[in-house]
C-alpha positions in Angstrom: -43.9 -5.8 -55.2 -44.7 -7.0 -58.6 -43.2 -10.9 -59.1 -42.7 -12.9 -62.6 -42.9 -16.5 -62.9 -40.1 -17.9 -64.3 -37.2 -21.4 -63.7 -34.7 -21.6 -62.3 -32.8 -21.2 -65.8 -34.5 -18.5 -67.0 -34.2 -16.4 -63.5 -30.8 -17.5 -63.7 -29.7 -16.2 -67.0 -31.9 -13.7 -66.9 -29.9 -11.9 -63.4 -26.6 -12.4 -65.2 -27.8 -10.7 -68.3 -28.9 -7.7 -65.8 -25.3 -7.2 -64.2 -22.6 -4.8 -65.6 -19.7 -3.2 -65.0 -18.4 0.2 -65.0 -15.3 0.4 -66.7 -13.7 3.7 -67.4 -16.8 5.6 -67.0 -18.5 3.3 -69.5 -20.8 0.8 -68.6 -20.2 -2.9 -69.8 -21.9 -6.3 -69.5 -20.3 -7.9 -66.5 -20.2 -11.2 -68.0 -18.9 -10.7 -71.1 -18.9 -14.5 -72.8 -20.1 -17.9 -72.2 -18.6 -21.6 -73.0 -20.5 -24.5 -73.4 -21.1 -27.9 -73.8 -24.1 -29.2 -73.4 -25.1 -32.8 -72.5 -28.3 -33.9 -70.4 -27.5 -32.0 -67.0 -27.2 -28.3 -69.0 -29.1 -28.5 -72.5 -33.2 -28.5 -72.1 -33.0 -25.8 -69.4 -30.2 -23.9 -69.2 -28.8 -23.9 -72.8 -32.3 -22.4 -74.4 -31.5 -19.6 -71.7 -28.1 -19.0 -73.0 -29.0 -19.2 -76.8 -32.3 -16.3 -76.1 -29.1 -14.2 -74.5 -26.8 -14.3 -76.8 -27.2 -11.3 -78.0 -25.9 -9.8 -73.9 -23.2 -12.4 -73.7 -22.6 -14.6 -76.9 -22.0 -18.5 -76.3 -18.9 -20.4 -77.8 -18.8 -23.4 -78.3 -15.0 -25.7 -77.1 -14.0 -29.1 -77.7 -13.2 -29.7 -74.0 -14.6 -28.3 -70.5 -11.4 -27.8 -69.3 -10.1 -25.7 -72.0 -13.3 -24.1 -72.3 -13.0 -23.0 -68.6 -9.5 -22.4 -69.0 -10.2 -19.7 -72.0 -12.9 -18.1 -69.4 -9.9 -17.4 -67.0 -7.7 -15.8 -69.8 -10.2 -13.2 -70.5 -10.6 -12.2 -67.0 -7.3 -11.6 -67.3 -7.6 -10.1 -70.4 -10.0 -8.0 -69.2 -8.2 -7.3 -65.9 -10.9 -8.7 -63.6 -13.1 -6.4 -64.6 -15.2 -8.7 -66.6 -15.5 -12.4 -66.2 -16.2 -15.2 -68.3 -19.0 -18.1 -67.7 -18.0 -22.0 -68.5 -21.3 -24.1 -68.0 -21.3 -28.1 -68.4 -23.5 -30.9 -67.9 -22.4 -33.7 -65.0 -20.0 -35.8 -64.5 -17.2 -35.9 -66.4 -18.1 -32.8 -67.9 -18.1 -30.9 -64.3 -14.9 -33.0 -63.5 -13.1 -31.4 -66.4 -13.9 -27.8 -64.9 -12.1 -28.7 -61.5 -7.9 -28.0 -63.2 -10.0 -24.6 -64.8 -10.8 -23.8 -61.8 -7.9 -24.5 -59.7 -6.2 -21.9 -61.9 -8.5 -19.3 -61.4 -8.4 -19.8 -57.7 -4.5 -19.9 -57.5 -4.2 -16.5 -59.3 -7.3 -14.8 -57.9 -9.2 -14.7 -61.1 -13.2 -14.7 -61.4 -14.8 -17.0 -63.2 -18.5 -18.4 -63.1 -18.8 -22.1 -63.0 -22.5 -23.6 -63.8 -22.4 -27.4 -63.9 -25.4 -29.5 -64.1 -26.1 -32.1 -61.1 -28.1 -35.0 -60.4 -31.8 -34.8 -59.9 -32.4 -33.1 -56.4 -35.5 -35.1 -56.0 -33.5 -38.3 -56.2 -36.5 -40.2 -57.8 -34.7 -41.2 -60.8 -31.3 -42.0 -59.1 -28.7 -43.7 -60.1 -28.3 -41.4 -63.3 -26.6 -41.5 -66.4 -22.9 -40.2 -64.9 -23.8 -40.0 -61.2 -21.0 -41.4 -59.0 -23.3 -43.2 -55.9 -21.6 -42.4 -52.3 -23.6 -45.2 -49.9 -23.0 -43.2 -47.3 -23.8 -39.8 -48.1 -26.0 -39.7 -50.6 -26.0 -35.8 -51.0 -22.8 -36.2 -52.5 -21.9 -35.5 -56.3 -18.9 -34.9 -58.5 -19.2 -31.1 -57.9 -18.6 -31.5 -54.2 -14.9 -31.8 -55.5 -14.9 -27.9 -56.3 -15.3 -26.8 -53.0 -11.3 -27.3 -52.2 -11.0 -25.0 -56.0 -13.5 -22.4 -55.7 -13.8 -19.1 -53.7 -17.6 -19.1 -53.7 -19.7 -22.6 -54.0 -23.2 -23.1 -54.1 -25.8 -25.8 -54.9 -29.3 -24.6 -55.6 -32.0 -27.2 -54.7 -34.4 -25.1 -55.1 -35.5 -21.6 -57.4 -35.7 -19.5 -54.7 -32.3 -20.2 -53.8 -30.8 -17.8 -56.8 -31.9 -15.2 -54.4 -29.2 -15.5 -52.2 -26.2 -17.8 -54.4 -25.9 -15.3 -57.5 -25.4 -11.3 -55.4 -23.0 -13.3 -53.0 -20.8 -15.5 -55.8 -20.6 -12.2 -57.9 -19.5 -10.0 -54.4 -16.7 -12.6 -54.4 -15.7 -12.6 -58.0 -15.3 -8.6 -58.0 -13.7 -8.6 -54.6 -10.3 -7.4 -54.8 -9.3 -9.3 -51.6 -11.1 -12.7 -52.6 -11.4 -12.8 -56.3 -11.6 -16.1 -57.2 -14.0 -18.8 -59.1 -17.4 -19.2 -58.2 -19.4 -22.6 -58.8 -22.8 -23.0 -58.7 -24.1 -26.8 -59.1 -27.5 -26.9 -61.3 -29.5 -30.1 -60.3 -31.5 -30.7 -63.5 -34.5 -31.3 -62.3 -34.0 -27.9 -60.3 -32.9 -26.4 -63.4 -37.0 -26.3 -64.9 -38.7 -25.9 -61.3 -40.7 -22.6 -61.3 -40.9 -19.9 -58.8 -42.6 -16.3 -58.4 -39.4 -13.7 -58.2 -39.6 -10.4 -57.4 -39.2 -8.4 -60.9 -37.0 -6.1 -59.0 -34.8 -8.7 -58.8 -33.6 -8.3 -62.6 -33.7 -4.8 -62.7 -30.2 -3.5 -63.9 -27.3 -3.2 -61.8 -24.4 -1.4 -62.2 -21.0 -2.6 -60.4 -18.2 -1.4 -59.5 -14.8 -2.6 -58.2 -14.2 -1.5 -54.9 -11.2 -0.1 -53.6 -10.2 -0.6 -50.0 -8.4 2.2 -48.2 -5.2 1.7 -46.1 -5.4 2.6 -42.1 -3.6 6.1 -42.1 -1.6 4.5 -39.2 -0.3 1.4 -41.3 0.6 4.3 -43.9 2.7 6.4 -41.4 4.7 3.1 -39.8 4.9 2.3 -43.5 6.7 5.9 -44.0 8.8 5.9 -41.1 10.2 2.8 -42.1 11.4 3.7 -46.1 12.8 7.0 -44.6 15.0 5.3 -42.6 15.9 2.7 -45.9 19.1 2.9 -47.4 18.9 0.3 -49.7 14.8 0.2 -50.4 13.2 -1.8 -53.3 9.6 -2.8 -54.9 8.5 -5.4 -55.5 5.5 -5.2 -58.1 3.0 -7.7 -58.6 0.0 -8.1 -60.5 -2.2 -6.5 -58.2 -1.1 -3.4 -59.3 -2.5 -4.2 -62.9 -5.9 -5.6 -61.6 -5.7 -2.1 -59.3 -5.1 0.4 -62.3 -1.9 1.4 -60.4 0.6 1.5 -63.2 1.0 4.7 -63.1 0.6 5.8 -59.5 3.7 3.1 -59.1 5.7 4.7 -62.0 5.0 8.0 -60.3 6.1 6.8 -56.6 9.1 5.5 -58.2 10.1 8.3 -59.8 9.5 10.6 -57.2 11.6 8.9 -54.6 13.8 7.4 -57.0 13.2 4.0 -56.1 14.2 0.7 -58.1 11.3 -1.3 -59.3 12.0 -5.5 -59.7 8.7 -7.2 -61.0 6.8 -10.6 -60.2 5.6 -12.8 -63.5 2.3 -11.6 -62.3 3.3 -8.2 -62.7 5.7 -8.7 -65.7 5.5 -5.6 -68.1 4.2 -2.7 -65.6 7.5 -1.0 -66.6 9.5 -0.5 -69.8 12.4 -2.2 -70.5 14.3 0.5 -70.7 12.9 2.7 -67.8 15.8 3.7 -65.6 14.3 2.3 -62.4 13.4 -0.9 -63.9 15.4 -3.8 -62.5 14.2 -6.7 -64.3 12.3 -9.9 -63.0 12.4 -11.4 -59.2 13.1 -14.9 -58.8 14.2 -17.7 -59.9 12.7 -17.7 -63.2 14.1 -13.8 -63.3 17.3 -11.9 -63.4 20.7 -11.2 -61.7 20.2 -7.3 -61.9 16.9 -7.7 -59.7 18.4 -10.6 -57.4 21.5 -9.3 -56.8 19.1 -5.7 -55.5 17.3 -8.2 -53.5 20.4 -9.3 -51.8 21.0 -6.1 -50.4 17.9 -4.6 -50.0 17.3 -3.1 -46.2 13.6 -2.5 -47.1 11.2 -3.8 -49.5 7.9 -2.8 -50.6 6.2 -5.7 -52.0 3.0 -4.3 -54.0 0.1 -6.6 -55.2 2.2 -10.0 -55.3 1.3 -13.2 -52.8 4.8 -13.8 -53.0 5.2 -17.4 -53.9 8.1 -19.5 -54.1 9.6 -18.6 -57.8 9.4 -14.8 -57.2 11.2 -15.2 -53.8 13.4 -17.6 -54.9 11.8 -19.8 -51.9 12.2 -17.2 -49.6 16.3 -16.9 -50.2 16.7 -13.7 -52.7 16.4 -11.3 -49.7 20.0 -12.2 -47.9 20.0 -8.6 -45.4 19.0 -10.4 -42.2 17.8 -7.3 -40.7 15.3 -6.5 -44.0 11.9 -4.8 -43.5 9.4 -6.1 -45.3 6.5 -4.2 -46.4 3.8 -5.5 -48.1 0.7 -3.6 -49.8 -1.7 -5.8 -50.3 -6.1 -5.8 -50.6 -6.0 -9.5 -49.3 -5.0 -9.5 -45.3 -3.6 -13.0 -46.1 -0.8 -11.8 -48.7 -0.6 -8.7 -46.4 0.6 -10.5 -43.6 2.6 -13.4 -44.9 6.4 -13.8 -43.5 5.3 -11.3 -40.6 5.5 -8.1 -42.9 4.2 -4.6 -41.7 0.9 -5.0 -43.6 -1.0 -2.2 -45.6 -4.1 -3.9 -46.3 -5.4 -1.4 -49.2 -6.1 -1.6 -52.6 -2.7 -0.7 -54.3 -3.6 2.8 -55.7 -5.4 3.8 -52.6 -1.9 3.3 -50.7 0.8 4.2 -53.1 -0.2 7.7 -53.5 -1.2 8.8 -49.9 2.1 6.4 -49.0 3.9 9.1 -51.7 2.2 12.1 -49.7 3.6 11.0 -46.8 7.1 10.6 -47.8 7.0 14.2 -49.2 10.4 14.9 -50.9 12.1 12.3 -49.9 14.9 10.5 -52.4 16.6 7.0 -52.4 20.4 7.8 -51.8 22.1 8.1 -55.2 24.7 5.2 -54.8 21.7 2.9 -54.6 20.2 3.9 -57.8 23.4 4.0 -59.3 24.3 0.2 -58.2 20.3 -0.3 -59.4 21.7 0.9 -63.4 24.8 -0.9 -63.2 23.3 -4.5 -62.4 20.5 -3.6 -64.7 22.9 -2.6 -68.2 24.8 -6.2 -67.3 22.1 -7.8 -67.2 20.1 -6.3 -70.3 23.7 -7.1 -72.2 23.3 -10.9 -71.1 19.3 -10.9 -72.7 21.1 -9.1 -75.8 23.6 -11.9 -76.4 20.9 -14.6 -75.7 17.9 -13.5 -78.0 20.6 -12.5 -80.9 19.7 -14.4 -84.0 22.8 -17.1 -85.2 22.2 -19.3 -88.0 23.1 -22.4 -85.8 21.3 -25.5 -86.2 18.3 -25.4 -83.9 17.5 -21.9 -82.2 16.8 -21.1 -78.9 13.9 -20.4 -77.2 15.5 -17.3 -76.1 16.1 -16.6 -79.6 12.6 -17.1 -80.6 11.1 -15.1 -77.9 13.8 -12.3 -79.1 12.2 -12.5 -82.3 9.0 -12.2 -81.6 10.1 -9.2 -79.1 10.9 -7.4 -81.9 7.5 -8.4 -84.3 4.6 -7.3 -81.8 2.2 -4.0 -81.7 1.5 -2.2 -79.0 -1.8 -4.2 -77.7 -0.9 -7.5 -79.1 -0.7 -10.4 -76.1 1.7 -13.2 -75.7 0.5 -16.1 -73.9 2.3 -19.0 -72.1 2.4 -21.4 -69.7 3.9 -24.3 -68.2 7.1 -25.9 -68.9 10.3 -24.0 -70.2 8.6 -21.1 -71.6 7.3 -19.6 -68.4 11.1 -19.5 -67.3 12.7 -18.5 -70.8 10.1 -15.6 -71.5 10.2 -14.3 -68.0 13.8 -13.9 -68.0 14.6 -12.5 -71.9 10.8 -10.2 -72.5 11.8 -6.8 -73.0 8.7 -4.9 -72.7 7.9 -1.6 -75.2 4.2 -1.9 -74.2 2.3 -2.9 -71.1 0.0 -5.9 -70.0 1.8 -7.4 -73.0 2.6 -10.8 -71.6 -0.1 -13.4 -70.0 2.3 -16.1 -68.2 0.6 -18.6 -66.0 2.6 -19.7 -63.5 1.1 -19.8 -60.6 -1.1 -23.1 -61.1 1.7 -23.9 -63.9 -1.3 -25.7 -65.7 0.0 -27.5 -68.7 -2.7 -27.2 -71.7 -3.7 -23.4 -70.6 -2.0 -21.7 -73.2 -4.0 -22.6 -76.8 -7.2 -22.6 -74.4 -6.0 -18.7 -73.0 -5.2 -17.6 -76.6 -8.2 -18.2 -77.6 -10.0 -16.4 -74.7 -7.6 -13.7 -74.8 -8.3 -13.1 -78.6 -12.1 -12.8 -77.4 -11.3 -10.2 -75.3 -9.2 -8.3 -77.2 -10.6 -9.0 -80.8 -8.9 -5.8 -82.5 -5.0 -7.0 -81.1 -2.9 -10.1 -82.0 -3.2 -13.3 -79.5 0.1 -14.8 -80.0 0.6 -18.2 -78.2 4.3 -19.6 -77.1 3.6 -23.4 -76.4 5.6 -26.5 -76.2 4.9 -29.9 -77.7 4.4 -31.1 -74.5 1.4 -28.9 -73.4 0.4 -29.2 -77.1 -0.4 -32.7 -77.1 -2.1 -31.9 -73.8 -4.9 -29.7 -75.1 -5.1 -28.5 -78.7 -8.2 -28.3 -79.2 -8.7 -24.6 -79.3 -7.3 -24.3 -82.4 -10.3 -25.6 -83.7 -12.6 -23.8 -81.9 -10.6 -20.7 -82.7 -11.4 -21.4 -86.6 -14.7 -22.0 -85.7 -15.8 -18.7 -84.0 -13.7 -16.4 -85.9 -11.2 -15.6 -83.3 -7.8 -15.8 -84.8 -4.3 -16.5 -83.6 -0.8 -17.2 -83.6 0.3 -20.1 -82.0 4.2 -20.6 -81.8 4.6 -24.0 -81.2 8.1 -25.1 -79.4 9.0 -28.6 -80.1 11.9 -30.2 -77.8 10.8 -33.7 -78.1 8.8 -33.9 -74.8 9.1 -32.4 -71.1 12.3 -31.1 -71.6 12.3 -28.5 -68.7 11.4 -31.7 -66.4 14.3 -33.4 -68.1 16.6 -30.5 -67.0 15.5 -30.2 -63.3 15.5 -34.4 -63.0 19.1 -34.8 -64.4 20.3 -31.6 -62.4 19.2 -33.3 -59.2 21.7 -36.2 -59.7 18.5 -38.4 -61.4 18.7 -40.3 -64.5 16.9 -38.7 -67.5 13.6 -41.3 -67.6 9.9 -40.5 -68.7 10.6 -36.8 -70.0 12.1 -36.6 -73.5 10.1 -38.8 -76.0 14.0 -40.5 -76.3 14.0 -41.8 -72.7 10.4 -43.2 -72.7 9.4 -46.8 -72.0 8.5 -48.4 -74.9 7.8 -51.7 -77.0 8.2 -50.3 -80.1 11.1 -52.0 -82.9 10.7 -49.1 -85.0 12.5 -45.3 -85.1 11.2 -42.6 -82.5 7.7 -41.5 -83.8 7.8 -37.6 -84.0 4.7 -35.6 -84.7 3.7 -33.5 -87.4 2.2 -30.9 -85.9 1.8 -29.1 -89.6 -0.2 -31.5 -90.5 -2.0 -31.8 -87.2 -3.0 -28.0 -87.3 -4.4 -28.1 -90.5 -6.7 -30.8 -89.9 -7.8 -28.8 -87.2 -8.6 -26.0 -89.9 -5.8 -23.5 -89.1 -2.9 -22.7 -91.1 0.2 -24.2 -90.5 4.1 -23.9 -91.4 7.4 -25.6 -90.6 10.4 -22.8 -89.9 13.5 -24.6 -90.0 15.9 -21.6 -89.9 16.0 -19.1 -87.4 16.5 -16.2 -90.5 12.9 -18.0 -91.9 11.2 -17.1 -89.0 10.3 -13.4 -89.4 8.6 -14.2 -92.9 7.0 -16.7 -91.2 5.5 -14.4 -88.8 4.4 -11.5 -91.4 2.7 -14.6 -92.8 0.6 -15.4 -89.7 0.2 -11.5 -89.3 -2.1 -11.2 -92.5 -3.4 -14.8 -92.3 -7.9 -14.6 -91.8 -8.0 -17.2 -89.5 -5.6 -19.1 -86.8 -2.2 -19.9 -87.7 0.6 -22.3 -86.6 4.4 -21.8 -86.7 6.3 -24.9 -85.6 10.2 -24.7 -84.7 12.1 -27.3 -83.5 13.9 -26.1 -80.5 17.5 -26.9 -79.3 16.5 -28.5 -75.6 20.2 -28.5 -74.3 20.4 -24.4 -74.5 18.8 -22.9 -71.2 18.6 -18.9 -70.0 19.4 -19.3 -66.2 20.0 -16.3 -63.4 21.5 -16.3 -59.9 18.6 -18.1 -57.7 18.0 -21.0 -55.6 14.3 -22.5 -55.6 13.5 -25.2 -53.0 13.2 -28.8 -54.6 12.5 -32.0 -52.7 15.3 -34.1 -52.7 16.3 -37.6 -51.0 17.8 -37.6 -48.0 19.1 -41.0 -48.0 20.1 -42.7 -50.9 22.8 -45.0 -52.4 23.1 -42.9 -55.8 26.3 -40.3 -55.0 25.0 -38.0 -57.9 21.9 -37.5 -56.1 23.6 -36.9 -52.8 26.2 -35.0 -54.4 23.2 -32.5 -56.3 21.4 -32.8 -52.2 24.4 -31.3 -50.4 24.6 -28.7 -53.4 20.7 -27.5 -52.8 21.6 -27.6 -48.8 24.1 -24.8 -49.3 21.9 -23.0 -51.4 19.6 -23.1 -48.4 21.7 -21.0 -45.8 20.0 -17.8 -47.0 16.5 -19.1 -46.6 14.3 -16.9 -44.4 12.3 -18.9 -41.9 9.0 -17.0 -41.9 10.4 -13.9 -41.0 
């Protein structure tokens, strides 16, 4: 076996640069992009190894680790989990950063590959520049604190070690059950220590997603159980985008005549206007799809981990005899709330799970109910995104008009906030995969990071980012770096004059509006309420930038962005008293003793919401 002398960096880089991906009969880099900064722990080694590869997976350069991570995840997503972005920085506070990246990618069971530099393994030169010193243990470093974020951790003390970290963190980022972030800690020392590989060990490799087949029993209890159904229901989540399944779900659907509800995760899988399309789950979703929930006798929850918005804390399903049945390639989404599990990838179920239902058909009043809720419910979007000149619009109204202004392709990101809510409920889909809301990690400052990731994944399409003031003040950044690589946007910025959505949920629980809205701030100020410009803010940051004061302005506007070379920035002052809202109860902690009679007055209001709760069954 012939061997090759090379560091730990170079082996490194050199065994991603070898991996790809077949995706649709075509074979792809696997890692498709890399983010950097580089500082002491990542630049002599490892950054000359990412420059010589740029040409297999280019480098970008971010203003923040975080975001830079962050835009790693959206592109994964972008991409589907078929190709996964790599966010490297040096220690310390630059690994620290990484950790909110990666607890998003872990929540959602996205890859990513995270390579932070680490203090020298030989300790000789200890303490270091940014080395926290733990008297106790002195093994310990900053990037121990990923473990509780990361699917797949790793710390390589020494070359040899690549042999075994890099097949089994990539296994877990392509494994459909346990996708998820993978860190690998880079002592730098380490990071420029030599050892004799086997060349085999570059050689190419090809990979390909698998897809794990159901138990044909689990299929035929699955069977029995929808022919008996009256009232049966899907749920569809976005495992059945990361699967390829759309259409073997459109298909089952149509076949049996089914009615479809979708997660956020699983948001745009159907047309708006297809007939068995019931709208979003939840609390953040609709009355047509709750109101199927409530009477449901079986559902077929596909791809989703169910969490508390798309189950409206577990109270959505009020039949107290309903079946669950949940299709899932993770056994622990399978199996949660004691459902009869098909632990399969989703396509590999739904259309042997079709087979075995032969001709069978939902009964008619059922789909009829299904296209009743569905037109009242479509009529309540209708009236809410409908453009009036009053004085501040909507978000609805926004996210109506830019319903109407996208291309098939084009990607709206969001996160965080109001907008998850307001885009979930009034989206009416013409095109899939069109909508990139996260909200499972909720992470405040993703979405200007995501556009920008997204855009590098989908260069040919439009990345248009919904964003408040709030999470723009957070993390901005990326509109910089965005006008520095070449990848353009649209970022819609939503200004409400602070947390608004926080605002609502504190002074709906009986609390006194405090710390949300710039208005109720502390403060020591003896001058008017400071506002920002975030105009002038984006163009220093070299994007374009406009103010739309009228709703009617706002089309214009967006034509403008359209043809604009490089990133631009359309701010709208948003009317923060205006809120889309459906029939749901979501589970808040409230005081259970207090002398404040609107709080216990908004406590014994959430208690009888709670009645319908399911408890674990």
């Amino acid at each position: 076996m012939g061997t090759i002398r090379l560091t730990t960096a170079q082996a490194l880089v050199r065994y991603l640069a070898a991996q790809q991906i077949e995706i649709d009969g075509k074979n792809e880099s696997l890692f498709g992009c890399a983010f950097a900064i580089f500082g002491h722990g990542n630049v002599t080694c490892l950054g000359q190894q990412l420059y010589e590869n740029q040409s297999t997976f280019p480098t970008w350069r971010g203003q923040n680790e975080q975001s830079m991570a962050l835009a790693a995840v959206a592109y994964a997503r972008a991409n589907q989990r078929r190709r996964i972005g790599i966010a490297t920085s040096s220690v310390g506070p630059g690994a620290t950063n990484m950790i909110t990246a990666a607890g998003v990618a872990h929540t959602n069971r996205l890859p990513l590959l995270l390579l932070a530099g680490d203090t020298f393994q030989s300790r000789l030169p200890d303490p270091v520049l940014q080395q926290t010193e733990h008297f106790a243990n002195p093994s310990l470093t900053v990037n121990d604190a990923f473990k509780t974020v990361t699917r797949f951790w790793d710390r390589i003390n020494a070359p040899s070690q690549l042999m075994v970290a890099l097949p089994q963190a990539i296994a877990t980022m392509l494994d459909p059950a346990d996708c998820g972030p993978a860190m690998i800690a880079l002592p730098q020392d380490v990071q420029g220590q030599a050892w004799d590989f086997p060349e085999s060990f570059f050689a190419p490799k090809v990979h390909r997603i698998r897809r794990p087949q159901p138990e044909p029993i689990e299929l035929d209890l699955a069977a029995e159980a929808i022919k008996k159904a009256k009232r049966p229901l899907i749920i569809a989540g976005g495992g059945v985008a990361y699967s390829g399944a759309r259409n073997a779900l459109i298909q089952f659907a149509e076949k049996h005549q089914i009615p479809v509800v979708e997660t956020i995760a699983g948001r745009t899988l159907l047309s708006a206007d297809h007939p068995l399309n019931c709208g979003p789950i939840g609390t953040t979703g609709s009355n047509s799809a709750n109101h199927m929930c409530e009477d449901a006798d079986v559902v077929i929850a596909i791809g989703t981990r169910l969490q508390d918005f798309t189950t409206g804390s577990w109270t959505v399903f009020r039949d107290p005899d309903m079946k669950l049945i949940s299709i899932n390639a993770g056994r622990f989404d399978a199996t949660k709330h004691m459902a009869q599990s098909i632990i399969s990838d989703a396509k590999a179920a739904i259309v042997p799970l079709s087979e075995r239902l032969g001709n069978w058909q939902t009964q008619s009043a059922w789909v009829d109910k299904a296209a009743a809720e569905t037109a009242e419910w479509r009529a309540v979007v209708k009236q809410r995104t409908a453009a009036t000149e009053t004085d501040l619009p909507s978000y609805a109204q926004i996210i109506g008009k830019v319903n109407t202004l996208v291309n098939e392709g084009d990607r709206v990101v969001t996160a965080a906030g109001g907008l998850p809510a307001e885009l979930n409920m009034n989206w009416q889909a013409s095109y899939p995969y069109s909508l990139d809301v996260e909200f499972g990690f909720s992470c405040m400052g993703y979405e200007i990071a995501a556009g920008w990731g997204n855009k590098i994944a989908r260069p040919d399409h439009e990345s248009i980012v919904l964003v408040g003031d709030g999470s723009y003040l957070m993390m901005n950044s990326d509109i910089y770096s965005s006008v520095l690589t070449g990848h353009k946007m649209i970022v819609l910025v939503c200004d409400n004059g602070g947390f608004a959505v926080i605002r609502k949920l504190q002074t709906n629980t009986g609390n006194t509006a405090f710390n949300n809205q710039l208005e109720d701030c502390t403060t020591e100020r003896d001058y008017d309420l400071p506002r920002v410009d975030f105009v002038s803010h984006a163009r220093g940051l070299g994007a374009n930038a406009e103010k739309v004061e009228r709703l009617s302005d706002f089309e214009a506007a967006f034509e403008r962005a359209k043809a604009s070379d490089k990133t631009y920035v359309i701010v709208t002052d948003i009317d923060d008293t205006v809120w889309s809202s459906c029939d749901a109860w979501w589970e808040v902690g409230l005081s259970e003793v207090t002398d404040n009679e609107n709080i216990a007055n908004a406590r014994d209001q959430w208690e009888e919401g709670r009645k319908h709760q399911r408890r674990g069954v």
